[in-house]
C-alpha positions as a Markdown table, in Angstrom:
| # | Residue | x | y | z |
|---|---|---|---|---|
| 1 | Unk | 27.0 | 108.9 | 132.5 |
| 2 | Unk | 27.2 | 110.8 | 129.8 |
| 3 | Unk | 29.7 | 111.3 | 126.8 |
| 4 | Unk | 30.9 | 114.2 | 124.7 |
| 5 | Unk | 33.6 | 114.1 | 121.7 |
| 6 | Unk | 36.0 | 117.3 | 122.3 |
| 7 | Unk | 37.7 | 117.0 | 118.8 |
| 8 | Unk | 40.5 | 119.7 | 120.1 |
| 9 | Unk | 42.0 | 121.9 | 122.6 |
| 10 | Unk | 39.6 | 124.5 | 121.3 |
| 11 | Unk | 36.7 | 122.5 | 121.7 |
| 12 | Unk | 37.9 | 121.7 | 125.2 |
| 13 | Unk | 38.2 | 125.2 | 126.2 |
| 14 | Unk | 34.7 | 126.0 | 124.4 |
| 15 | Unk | 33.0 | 123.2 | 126.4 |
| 16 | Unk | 34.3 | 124.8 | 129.4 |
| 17 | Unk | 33.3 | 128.1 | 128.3 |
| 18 | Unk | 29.6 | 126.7 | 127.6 |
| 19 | Unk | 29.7 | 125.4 | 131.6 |
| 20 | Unk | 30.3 | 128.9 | 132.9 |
| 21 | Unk | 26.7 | 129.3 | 131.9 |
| 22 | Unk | 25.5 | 126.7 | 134.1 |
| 23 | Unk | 27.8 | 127.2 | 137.3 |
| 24 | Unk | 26.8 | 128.4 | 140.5 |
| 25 | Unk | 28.2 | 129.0 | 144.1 |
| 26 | Unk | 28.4 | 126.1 | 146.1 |
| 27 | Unk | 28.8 | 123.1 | 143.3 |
| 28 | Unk | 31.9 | 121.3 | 142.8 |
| 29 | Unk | 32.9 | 120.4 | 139.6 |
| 30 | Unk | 36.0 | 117.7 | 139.1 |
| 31 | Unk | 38.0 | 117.2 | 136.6 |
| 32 | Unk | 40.2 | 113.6 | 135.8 |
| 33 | Unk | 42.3 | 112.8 | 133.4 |
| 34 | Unk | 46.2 | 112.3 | 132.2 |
| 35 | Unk | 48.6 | 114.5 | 132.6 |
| 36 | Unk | 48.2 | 116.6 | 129.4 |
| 37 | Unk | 44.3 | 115.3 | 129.0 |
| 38 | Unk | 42.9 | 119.0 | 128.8 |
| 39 | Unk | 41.7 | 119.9 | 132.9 |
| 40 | Unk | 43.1 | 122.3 | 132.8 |
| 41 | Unk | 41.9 | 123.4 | 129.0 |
| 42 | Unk | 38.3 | 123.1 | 130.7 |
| 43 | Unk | 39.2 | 125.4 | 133.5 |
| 44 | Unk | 40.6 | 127.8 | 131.5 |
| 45 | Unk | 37.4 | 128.4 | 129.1 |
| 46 | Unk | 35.0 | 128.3 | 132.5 |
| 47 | Unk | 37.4 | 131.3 | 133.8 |
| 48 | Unk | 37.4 | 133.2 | 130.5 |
| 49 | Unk | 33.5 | 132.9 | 130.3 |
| 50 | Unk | 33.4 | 134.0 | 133.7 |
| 51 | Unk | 35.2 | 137.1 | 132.8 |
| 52 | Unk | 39.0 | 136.3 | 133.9 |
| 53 | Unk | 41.0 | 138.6 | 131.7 |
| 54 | Unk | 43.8 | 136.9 | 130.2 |
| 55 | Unk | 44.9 | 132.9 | 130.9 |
| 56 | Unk | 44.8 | 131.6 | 133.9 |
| 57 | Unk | 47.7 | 129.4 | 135.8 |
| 58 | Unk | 47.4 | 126.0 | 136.3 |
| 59 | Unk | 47.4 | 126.2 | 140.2 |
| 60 | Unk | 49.8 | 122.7 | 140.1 |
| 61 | Unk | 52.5 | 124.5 | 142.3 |
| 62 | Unk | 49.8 | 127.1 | 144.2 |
| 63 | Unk | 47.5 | 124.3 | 144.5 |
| 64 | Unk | 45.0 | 126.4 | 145.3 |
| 65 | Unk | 44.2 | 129.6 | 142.9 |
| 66 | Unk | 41.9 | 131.6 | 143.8 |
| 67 | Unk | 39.6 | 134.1 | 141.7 |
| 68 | Unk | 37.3 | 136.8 | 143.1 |
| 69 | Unk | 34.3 | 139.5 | 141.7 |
| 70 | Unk | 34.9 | 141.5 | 140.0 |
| 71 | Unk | 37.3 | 139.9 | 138.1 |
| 72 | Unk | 34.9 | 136.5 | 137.7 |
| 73 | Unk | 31.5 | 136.9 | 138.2 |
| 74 | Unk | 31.2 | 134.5 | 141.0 |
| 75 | Unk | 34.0 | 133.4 | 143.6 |
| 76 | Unk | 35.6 | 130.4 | 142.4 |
| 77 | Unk | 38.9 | 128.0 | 143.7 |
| 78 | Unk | 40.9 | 126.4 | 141.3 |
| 79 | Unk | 42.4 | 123.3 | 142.9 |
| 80 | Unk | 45.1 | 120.9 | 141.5 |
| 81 | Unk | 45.8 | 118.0 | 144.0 |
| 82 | Unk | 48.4 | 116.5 | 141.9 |
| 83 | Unk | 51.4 | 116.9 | 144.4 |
| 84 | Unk | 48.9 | 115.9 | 147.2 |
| 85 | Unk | 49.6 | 112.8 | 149.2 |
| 86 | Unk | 47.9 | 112.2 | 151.6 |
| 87 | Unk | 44.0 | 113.3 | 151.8 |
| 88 | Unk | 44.4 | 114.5 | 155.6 |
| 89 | Unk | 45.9 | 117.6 | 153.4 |
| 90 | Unk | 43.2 | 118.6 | 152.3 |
| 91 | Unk | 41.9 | 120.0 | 155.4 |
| 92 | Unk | 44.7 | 122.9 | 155.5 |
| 93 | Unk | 43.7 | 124.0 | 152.4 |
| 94 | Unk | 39.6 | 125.4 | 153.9 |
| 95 | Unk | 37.9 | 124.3 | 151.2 |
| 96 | Unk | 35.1 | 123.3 | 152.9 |
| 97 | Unk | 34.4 | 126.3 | 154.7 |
| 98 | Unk | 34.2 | 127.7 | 150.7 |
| 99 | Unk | 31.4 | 125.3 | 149.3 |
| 100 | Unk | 28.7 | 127.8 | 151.0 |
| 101 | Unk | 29.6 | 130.6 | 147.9 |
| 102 | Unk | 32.5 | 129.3 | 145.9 |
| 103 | Unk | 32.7 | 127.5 | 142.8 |
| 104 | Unk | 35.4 | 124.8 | 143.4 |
| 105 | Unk | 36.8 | 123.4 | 140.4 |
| 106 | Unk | 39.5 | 120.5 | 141.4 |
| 107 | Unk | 42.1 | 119.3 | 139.4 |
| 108 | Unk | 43.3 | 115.4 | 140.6 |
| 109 | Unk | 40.5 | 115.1 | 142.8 |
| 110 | Unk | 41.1 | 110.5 | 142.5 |
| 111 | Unk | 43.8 | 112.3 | 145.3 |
| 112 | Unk | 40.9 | 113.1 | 147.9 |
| 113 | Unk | 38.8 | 109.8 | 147.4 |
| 114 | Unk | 35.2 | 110.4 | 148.6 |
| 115 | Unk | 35.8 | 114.2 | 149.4 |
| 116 | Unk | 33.0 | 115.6 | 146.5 |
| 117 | Unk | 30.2 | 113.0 | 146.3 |
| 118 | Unk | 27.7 | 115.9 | 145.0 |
| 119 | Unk | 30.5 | 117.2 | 142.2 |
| 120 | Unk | 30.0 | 117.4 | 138.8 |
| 121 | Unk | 32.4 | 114.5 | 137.8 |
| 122 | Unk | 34.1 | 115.3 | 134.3 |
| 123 | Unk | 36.6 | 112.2 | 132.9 |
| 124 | Unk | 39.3 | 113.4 | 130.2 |
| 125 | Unk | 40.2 | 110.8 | 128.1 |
| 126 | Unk | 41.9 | 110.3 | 125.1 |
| 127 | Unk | 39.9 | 109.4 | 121.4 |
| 128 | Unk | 41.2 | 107.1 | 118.8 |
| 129 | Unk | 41.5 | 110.6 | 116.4 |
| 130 | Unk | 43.5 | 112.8 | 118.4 |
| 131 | Unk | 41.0 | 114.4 | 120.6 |
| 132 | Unk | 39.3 | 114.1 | 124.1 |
| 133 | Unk | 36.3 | 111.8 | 125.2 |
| 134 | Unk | 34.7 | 113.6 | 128.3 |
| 135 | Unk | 32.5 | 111.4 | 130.3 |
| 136 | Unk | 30.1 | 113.5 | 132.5 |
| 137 | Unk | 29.1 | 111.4 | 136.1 |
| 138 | Unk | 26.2 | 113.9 | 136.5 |
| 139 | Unk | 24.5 | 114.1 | 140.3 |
| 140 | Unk | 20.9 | 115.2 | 140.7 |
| 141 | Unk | 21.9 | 118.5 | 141.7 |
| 142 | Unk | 23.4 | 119.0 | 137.8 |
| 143 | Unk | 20.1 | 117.0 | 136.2 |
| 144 | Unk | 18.2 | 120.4 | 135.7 |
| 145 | Unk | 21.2 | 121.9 | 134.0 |
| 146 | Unk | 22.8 | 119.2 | 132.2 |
| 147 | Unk | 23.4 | 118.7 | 129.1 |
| 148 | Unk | 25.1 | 121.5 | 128.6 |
């Protein structure tokens, strides 16, 4: 495991910015954390550096947004399974039949226990001076590309 100081929302959205650089189709990349923690800061940055014009919606009510070339440079799924309760759920969203050329990013994933063994596992949490502690559980698919 690895951790990163994010001193502020800026630095959030930059550190997700720097991952753009380092995604590819087919990985999986979670993001945990309080409500407010910055997720969806980190999503937001990857997006932009991907090439989204303009913010992107936290897919909380969606729970799935998705984003296609040429408006990103790669396909990606933004997932937020905060209002999902039960796992079985998951299956009606096809995410799985994505992983062969999307870039999932998920939102909540502690709400699909087991799902993403292989994801990039990113942990908001909050520092003693206001900003973000992110704690990195990097697989061995990410070793060649991390740190970032």
């Amino acid at each position: 495991m690895t951790d990163l100081h994010l001193a502020d929302p800026a630095a959030t959205e930059a550190f997700g910015a720097a991952l753009a650089a380092h995604v590819q189709p087919g990985d999986v990349v979670t993001l945990r954390g309080d409500l407010g923690a910055g997720k969806t800061s980190i999503a937001r940055g990857l997006l932009a550096a991907l090439g989204l014009a303009g913010e992107a919606p936290s897919p909380s009510f969606a729970i799935v947004q998705s984003y296609d070339p040429p408006e990103v440079r790669l396909p990606v799924l933004h997932v937020d399974l905060y209002r999902i309760d039960d796992p079985n759920e998951l299956a009606e969203l096809g995410l799985d039949e994505a992983l062969s050329d999307t870039l999932l990013l998920v939102e909540w994933p502690e709400r699909a226990p087991g799902y993403w063994p292989q994801a990039l596992a990113l942990t908001l949490s909050p520092a003693p001076d206001g900003g973000r502690i992110l704690t990195a559980d990097v697989p061995a698919s990410w070793t060649p590309r991390w740190p970032i």
